[in-house]
C-alpha positions in Angstrom: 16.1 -26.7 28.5 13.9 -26.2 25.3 16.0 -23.7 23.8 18.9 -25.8 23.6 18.8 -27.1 19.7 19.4 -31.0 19.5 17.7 -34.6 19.0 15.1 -34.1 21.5 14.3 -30.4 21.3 14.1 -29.8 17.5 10.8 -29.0 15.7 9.3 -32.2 15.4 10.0 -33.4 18.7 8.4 -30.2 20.2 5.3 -30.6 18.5 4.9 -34.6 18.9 5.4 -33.8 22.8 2.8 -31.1 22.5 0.3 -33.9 20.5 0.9 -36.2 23.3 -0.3 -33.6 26.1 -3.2 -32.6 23.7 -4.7 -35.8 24.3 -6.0 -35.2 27.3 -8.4 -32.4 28.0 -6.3 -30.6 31.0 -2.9 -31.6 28.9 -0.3 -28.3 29.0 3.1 -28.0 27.9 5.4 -26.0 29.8 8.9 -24.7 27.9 11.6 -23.5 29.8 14.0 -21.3 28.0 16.3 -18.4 28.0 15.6 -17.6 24.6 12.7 -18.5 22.1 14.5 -21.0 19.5 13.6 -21.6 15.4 12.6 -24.8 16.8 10.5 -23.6 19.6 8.8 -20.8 17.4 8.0 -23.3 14.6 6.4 -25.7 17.0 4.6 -22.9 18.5 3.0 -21.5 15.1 2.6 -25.6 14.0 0.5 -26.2 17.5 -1.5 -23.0 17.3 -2.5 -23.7 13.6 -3.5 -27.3 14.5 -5.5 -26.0 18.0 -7.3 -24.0 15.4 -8.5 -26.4 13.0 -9.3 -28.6 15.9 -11.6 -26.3 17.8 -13.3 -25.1 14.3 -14.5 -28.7 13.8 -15.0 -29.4 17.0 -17.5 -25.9 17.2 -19.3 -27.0 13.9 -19.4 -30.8 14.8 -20.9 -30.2 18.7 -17.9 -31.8 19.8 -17.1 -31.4 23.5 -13.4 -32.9 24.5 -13.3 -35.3 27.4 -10.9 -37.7 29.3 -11.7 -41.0 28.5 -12.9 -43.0 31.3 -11.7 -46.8 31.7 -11.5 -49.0 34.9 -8.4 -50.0 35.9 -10.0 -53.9 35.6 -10.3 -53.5 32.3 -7.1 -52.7 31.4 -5.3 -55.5 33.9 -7.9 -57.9 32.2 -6.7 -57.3 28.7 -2.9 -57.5 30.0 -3.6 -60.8 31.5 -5.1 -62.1 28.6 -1.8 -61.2 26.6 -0.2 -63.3 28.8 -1.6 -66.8 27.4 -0.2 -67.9 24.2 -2.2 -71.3 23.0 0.8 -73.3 22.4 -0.5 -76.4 20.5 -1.6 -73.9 18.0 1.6 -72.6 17.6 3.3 -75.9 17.6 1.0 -76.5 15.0 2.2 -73.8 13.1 5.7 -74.9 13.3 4.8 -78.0 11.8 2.9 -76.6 8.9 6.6 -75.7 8.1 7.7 -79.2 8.1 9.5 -78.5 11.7 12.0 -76.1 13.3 15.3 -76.5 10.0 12.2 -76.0 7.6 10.8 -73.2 9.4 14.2 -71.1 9.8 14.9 -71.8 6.0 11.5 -70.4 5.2 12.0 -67.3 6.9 15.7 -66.9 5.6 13.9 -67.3 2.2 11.2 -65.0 2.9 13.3 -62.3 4.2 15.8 -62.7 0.7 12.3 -62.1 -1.2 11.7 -59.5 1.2 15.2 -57.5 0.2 14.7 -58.1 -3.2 10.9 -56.7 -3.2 12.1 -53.7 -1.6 15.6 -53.5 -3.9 13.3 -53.6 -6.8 10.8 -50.9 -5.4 7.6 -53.2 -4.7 7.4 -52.0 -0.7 3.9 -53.4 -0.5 4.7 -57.2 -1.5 8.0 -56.1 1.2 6.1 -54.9 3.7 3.6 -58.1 3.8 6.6 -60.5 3.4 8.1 -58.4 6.7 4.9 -59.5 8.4 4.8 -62.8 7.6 8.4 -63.4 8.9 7.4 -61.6 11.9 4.7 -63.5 12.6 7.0 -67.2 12.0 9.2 -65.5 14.6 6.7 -64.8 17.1 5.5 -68.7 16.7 9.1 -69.7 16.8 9.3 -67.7 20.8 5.7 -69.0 21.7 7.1 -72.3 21.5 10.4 -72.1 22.3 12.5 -72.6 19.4 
């Protein structure tokens, strides 16, 4: 159904689907259509122009693509290590807060700073006061407030 226009089949959809396949060395995309849509056609042109450039540097570099190679132990390793969360050190950080009241009116104060950096255009200060209340809320799940 790629020639049917909408949320998942419009231009920049099509060529992030095509990225995604492009990362791995045997990756094709396959659409199925009764007719060949804007869309379609700009994603086309868009994925052919990137191929391009890719294979020219990869030519002039001595670059030759391949699947990356990881064991399976590897990856359930890392998974299980996500798993533990050190919770006296997160306790800890609650209490650098001066406990669970002070910590939930920091981060109601924090994010008020955070809409006014933002109102008054200063995204970067924003965007780090957005981290730092994300990372008070991920100490506030780790131990269970």
């Amino acid at each position: 159904d790629a020639d049917k226009e909408g949320f998942l089949r419009g231009y920049r959809a099509l060529v992030q689907t095509a990225g995604r396949a492009a990362r791995h060395r045997e990756g094709t995309v396959i659409l199925y259509g009764d007719v060949v849509t804007d869309s379609m056609r700009r994603a086309l042109d868009e994925t052919g122009r990137r191929r391009t450039i890719q294979l020219a540097y990869n030519v002039e570099h001595g670059i030759t693509p391949e699947t990356i190679k990881k064991r399976i132990h590897d990856l359930e390793y890392q998974l299980a290590e996500a798993d533990y969360v050190d919770v006296s050190l997160a306790a800890e950080a609650v209490e650098a807060y001066g406990g669970e009241k002070d910590l939930e009116q920091n981060i109601a104060d924090l994010e008020k700073d955070m809409k006014a950096a933002a109102k008054g255009l200063e995204f970067e200060r924003a965007a780090q006061l957005r981290d730092t209340i994300r990372a008070l809320r991920q100490k506030q799940i780790q131990v269970g407030i």
